[in-house]
N, C-alpha and C positions, 0 to 999 in steps of 0.2 A: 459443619459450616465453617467451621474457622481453618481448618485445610483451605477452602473456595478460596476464603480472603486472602489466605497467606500466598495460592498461587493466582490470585488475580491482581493483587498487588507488586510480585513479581515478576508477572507478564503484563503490567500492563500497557505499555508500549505495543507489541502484540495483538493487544486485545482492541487498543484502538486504532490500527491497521485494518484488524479484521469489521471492525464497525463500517468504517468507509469500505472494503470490500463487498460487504451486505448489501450497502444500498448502493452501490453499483451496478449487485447481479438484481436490485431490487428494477434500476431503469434496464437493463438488459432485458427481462422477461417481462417490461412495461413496453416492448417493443421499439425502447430510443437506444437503439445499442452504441449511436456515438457518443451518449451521454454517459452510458455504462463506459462504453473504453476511457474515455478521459477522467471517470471519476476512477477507476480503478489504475490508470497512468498515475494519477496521482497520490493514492494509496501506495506506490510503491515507491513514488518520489519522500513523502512522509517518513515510510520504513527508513528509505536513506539519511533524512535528515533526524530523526531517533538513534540509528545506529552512527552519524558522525557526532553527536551533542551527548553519548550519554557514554557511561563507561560498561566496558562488555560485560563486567556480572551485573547491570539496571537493564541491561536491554532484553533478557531472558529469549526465548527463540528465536531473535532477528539476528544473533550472533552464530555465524556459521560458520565463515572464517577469519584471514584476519581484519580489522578492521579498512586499511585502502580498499582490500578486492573487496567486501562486503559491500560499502560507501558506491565504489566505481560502477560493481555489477547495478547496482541498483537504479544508481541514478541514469548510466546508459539504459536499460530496459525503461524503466519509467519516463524518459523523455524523449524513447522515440516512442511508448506507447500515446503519450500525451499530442506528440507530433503528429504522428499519423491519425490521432481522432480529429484531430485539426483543420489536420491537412486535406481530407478526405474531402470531394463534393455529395455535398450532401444526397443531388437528385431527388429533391423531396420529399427526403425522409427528415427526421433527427438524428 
């Protein structure tokens, strides 16, 4: 058990990325998939702002490379994921 804690404590940046991913894919397969893409646009706007606020050995697997590209990729991907849920007409769905 105390392995869990030692690496849920440093992953846990990670771990709560992956929480808002859950209930993303949770509205996805609740049939609101534009609610799913925005909540998951945003989980990886989060990742972004984890990996520019903390230092690379606290932020355990958001750190891949170095911190700009890390930062950039992320925030580009997440704000046009967030944009295009957005953006989208709806046509009577969610």
């Amino acid at each position: 058990m105390a392995d869990w804690g030692q690496f849920a404590k440093k992953n846990l940046p990670m771990l709560a990325v992956l929480v808002v991913i859950v209930v993303a894919v949770v509205f996805v397969l609740a049939d609101r998939w534009r609610r799913g893409a925005f909540v998951f646009g945003v989980a990886t706007l989060l990742a972004a702002v984890f990996r520019l606020m903390m230092p690379s050995e606290r932020v355990g697997l958001l750190a891949v490379r170095s911190k700009p590209f890390d930062v950039g990729a992320l925030v580009a991907v997440g704000g046009a994921i967030v944009w295009l849920a957005v953006s989208i007409d709806p046509l009577g769905t969610d």
